[in-house]
C-alpha positions as CSV (number, residue, x, y, z in Angstrom):
1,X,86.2,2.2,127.8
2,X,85.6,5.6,127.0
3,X,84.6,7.2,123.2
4,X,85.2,10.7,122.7
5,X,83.5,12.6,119.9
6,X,85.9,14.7,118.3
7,X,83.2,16.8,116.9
8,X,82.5,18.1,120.2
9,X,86.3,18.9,120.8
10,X,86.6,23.0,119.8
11,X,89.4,23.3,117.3
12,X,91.8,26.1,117.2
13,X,92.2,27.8,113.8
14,X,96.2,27.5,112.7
15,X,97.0,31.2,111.1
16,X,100.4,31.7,112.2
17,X,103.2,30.9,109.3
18,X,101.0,31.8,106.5
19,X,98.9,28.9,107.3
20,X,95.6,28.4,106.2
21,X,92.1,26.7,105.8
22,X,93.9,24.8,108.6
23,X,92.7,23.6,112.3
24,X,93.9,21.6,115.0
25,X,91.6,19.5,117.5
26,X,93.9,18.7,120.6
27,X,92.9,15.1,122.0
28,X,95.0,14.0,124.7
29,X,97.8,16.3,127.2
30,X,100.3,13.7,128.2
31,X,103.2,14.4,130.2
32,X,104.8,17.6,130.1
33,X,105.9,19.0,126.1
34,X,103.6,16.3,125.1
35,X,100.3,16.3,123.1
36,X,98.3,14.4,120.5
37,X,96.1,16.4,117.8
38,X,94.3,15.6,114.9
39,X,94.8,18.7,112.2
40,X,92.6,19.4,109.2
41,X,93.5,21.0,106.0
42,X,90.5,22.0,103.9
43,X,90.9,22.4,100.3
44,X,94.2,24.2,99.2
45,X,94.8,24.3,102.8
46,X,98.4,24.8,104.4
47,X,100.7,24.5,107.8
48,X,103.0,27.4,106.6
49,X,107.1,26.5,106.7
50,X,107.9,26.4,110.6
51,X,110.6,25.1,112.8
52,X,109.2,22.4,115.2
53,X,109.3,23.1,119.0
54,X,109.7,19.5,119.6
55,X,110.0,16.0,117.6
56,X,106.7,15.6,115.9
57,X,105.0,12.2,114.6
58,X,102.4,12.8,111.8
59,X,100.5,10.2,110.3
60,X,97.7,10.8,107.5
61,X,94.1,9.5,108.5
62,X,92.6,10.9,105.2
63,X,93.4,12.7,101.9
64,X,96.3,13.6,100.2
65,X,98.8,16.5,100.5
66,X,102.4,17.5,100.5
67,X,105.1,17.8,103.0
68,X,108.6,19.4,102.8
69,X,111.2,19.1,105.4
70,X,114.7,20.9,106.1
71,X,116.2,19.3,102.9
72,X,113.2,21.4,101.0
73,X,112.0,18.7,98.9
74,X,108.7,18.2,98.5
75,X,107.2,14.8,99.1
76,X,103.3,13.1,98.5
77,X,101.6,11.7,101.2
78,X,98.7,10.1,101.6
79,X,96.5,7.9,103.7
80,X,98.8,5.6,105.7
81,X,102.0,7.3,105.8
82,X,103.9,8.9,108.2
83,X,106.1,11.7,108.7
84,X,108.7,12.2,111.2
85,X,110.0,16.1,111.9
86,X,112.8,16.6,114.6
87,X,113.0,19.3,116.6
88,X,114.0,22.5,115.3
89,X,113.4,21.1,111.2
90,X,111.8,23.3,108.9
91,X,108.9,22.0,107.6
92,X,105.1,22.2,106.2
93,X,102.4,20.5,105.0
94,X,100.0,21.4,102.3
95,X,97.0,19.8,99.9
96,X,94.9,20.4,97.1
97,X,92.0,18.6,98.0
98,X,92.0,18.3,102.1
99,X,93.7,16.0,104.5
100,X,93.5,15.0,107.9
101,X,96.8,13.9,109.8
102,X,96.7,12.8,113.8
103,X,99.8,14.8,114.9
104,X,101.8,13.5,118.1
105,X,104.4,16.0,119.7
106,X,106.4,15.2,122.1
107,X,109.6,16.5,124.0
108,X,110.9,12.9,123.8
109,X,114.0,12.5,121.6
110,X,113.2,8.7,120.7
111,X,109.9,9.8,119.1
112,X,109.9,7.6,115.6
113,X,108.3,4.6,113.8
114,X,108.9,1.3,114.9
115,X,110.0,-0.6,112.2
116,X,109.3,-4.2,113.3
């Protein structure tokens, strides 16, 4: 068994898209076009509107915030959820008062949420 303190990981400040009060910790390289992050949005933080390179898997460890997808409608949520974007969707994220999703990309079409 191994623990990694994510504290120690350096995280890259997200700017591009308009972004802001944002960050992104990568965790784990897999395979090739794949990665695993965990992303913080501080206070009226945001992941500006941006196509996604590949499917992407975003689940909400903490807080509360907003995503919006292709279809432009804006959706709550919070700790537990997920969100699925596929590749090439228009999307962003946004809060009011922080949150902290752990963000899986992946160049692997099937990426989505089991449902049994």
């Amino acid at each position: 068994m191994q623990i990694i303190d994510l504290a120690g990981i350096p995280s890259t400040p997200l700017e591009r898209f308009e972004s802001h009060a944002a960050s992104n910790t990568r965790i784990a390289d897999m395979r090739a076009g794949s990665t695993v992050g965990v992303i913080h949005l501080g206070p009226n933080g945001r992941l500006g509107r941006h196509p996604a390179t590949v499917p992407q898997l975003v689940v909400v460890i903490s807080g509360t915030g907003y995503a919006r997808g292709d279809d432009a409608t804006a959706l709550k949520v919070t700790v537990g959820n997920a969100v699925v974007w596929t590749q090439g969707e228009e999307h962003e994220t946004w809060t009011e008062e922080g949150i902290v999703l752990l963000i899986i990309e992946t160049d692997d079409p099937n990426l989505g949420v089991r449902h049994s």
